[in-house]
Backbone bond lengths (Angstrom), bond angles and torsions (degrees), N, CA, C in turn:
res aa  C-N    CA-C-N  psi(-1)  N-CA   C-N-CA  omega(-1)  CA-C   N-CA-C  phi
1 X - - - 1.450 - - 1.522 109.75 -
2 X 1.194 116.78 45.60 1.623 98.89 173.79 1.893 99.59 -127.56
3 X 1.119 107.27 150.97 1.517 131.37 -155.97 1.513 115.23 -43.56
4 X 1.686 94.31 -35.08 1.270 110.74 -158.00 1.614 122.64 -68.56
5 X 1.472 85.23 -26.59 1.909 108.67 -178.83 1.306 105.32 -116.20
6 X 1.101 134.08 -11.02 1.506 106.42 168.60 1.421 106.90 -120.10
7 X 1.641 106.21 176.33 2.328 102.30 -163.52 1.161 107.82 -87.06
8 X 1.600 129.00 39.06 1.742 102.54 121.28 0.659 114.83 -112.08
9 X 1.551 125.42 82.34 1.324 136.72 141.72 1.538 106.75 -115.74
10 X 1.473 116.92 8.25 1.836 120.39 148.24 1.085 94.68 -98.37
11 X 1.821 154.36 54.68 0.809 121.08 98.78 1.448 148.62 -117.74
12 X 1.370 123.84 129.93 1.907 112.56 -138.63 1.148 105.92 -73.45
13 X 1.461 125.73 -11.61 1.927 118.96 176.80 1.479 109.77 -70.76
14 X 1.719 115.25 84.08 1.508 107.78 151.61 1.510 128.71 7.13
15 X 1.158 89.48 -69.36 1.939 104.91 -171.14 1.526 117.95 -53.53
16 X 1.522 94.02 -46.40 1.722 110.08 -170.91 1.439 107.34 -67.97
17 X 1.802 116.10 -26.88 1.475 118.83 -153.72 1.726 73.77 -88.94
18 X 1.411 120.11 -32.20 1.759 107.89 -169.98 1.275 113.43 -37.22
19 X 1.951 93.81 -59.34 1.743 138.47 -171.10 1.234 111.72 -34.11
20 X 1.708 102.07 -50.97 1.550 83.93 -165.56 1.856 114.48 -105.76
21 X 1.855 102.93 -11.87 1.416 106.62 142.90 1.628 108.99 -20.50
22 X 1.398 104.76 -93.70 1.451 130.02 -156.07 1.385 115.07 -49.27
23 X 1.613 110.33 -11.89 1.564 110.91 173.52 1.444 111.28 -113.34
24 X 1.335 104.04 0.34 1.835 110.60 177.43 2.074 93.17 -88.18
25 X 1.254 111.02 -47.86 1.083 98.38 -153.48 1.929 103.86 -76.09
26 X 1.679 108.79 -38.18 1.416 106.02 148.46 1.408 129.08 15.51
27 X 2.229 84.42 -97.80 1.333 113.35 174.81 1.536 119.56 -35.68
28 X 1.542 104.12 -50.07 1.861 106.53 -166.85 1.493 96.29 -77.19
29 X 1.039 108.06 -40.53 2.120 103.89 -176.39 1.176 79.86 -56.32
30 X 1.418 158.41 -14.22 1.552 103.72 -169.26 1.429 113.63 -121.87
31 X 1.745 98.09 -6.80 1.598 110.63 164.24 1.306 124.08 -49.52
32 X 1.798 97.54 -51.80 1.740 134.94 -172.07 1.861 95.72 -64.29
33 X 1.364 129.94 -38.86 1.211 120.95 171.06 1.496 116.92 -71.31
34 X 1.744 106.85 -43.96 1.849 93.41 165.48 1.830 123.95 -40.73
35 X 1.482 90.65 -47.28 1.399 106.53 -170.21 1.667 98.17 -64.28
36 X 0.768 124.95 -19.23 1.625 117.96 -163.14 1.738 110.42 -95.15
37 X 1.569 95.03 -47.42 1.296 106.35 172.15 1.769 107.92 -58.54
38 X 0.969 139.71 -70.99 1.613 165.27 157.21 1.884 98.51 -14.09
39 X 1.389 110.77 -47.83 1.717 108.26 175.05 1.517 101.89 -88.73
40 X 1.460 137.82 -53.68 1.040 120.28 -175.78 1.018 129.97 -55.44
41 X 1.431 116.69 -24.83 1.559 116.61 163.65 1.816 94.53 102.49
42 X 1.191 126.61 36.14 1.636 127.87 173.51 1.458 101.25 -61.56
43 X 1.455 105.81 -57.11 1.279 131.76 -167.63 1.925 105.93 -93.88
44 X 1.546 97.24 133.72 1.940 86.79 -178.69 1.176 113.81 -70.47
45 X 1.530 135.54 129.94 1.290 133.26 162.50 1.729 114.29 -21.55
46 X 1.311 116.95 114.49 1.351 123.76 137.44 1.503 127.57 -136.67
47 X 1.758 127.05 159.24 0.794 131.01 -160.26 1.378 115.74 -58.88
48 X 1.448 111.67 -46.98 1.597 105.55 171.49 1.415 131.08 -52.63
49 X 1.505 112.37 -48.84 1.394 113.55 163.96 1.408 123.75 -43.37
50 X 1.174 106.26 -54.94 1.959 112.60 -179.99 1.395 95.56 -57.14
51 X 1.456 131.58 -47.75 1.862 118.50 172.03 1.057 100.07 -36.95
52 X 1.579 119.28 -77.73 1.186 120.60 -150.42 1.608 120.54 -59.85
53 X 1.742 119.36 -20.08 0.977 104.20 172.39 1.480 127.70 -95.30
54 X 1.498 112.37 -0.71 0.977 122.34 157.67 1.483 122.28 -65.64
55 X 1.161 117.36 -70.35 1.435 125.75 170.67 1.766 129.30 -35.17
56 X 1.680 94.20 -38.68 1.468 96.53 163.71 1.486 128.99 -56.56
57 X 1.475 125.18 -36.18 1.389 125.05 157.10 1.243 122.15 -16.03
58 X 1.141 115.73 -61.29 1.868 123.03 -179.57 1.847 99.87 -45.82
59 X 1.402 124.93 -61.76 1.108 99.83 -157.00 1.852 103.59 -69.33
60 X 1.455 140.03 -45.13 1.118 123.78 -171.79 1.790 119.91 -47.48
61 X 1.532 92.58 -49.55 2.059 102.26 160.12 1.145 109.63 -39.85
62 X 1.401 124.64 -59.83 1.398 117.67 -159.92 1.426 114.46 -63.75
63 X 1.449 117.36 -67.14 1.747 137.88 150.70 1.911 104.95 0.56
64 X 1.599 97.00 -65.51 1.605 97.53 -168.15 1.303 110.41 -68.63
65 X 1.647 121.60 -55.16 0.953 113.29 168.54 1.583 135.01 -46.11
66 X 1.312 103.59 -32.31 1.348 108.90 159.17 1.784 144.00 -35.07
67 X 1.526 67.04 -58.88 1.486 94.09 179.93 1.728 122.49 -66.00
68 X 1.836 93.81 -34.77 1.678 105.85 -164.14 1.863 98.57 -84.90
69 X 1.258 108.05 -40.59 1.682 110.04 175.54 1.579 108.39 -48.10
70 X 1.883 103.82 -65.63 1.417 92.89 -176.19 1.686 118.65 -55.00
71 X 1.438 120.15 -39.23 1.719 115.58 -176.20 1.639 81.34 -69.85
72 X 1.332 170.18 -35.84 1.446 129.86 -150.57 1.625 90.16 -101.99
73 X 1.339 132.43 -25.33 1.402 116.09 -168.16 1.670 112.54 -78.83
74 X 1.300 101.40 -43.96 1.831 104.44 -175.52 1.716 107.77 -77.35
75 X 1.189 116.31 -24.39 1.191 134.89 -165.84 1.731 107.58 37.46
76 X 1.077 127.50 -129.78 1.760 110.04 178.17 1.569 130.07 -67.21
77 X 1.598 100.07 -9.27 1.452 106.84 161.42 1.229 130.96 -15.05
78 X 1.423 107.20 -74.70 1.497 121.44 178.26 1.148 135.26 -84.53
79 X 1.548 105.59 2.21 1.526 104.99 151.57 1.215 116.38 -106.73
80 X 1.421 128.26 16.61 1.620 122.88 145.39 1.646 112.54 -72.51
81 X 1.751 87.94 -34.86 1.571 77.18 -167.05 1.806 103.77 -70.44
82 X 1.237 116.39 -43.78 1.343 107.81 174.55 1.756 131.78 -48.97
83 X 1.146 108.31 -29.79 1.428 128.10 170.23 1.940 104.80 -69.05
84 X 1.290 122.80 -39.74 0.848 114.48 152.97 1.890 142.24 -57.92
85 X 1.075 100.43 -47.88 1.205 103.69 -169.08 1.881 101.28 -92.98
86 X 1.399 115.38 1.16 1.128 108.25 154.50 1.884 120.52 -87.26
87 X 1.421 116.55 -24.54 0.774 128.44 157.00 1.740 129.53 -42.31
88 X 1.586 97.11 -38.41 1.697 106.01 -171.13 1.562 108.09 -98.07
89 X 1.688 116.59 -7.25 1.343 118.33 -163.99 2.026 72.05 -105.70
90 X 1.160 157.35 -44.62 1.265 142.13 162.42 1.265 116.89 -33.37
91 X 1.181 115.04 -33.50 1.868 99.31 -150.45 1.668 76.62 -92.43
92 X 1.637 126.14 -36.14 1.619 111.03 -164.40 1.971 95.03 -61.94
93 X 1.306 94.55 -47.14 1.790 88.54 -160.33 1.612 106.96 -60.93
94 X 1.584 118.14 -18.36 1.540 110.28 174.33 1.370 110.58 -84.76
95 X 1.426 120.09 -16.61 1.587 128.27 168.49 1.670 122.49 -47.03
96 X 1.601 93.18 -39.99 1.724 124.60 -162.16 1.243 91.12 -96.37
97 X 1.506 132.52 -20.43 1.245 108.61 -177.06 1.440 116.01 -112.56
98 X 1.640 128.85 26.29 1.232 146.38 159.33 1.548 115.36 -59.81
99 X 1.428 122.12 145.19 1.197 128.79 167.81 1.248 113.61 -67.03
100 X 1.369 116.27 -39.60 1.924 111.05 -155.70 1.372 87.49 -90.76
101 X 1.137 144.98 -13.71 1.788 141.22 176.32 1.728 100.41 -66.06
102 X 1.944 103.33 106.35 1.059 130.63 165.18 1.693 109.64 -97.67
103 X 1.075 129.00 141.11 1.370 127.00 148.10 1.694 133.56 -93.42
104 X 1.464 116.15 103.09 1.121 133.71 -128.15 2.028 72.78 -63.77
105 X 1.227 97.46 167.22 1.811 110.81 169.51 1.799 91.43 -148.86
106 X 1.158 112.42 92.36 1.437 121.97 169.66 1.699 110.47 -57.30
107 X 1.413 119.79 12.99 1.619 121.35 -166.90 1.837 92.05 -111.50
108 X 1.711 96.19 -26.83 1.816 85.24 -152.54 1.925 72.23 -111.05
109 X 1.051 110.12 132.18 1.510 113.75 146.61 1.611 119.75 -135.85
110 X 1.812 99.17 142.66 1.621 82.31 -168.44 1.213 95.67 -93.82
């Protein structure tokens, strides 16, 4: 897990490459504790549990892989585009939050 070798390191926001570090490694700490609890035997062996901790694998795989395709395919792409369209959902909510913004009612005129 470090930046340098795997693809977010196409993406140049520091923070974001932290972001999604810090929720990949999360995820596996808490798989790696199913798995731990489930071999040590905390919990008594049964068949459903061992499904379930088997089966859970797919979603942390899926998640990372997720994550590493989209940062190597768009590479900084999509965090312009996100920087944008957070940009345009600001200017509406500072629009909405003006005093002189009336909403005309063509029914009531004073």
């Amino acid at each position: 897990m470090d930046v340098r070798y795997n693809p977010l390191k196409y993406i140049p926001d520091p923070s974001l490459q932290t972001y999604f570090m810090l929720v990949l490694f999360t995820i596996w700490s808490v798989w790696f504790g199913f798995l731990a609890t489930d071999y040590l035997g905390v919990v008594n062996y049964h068949t459903v549990g061992s499904i379930f901790i088997h089966v859970a694998i797919l979603l942390p795989l899926a998640m990372t892989n997720a994550i590493f395709i989209d940062a190597e395919r768009d590479g900084h792409n999509w965090l312009k585009e996100w920087k944008e369209e957070q940009s345009r959902y600001k200017l509406v909510v500072n629009r909405l939050k003006t005093k002189n913004l009336t909403i005309w009612n063509p029914n009531k005129e004073e």
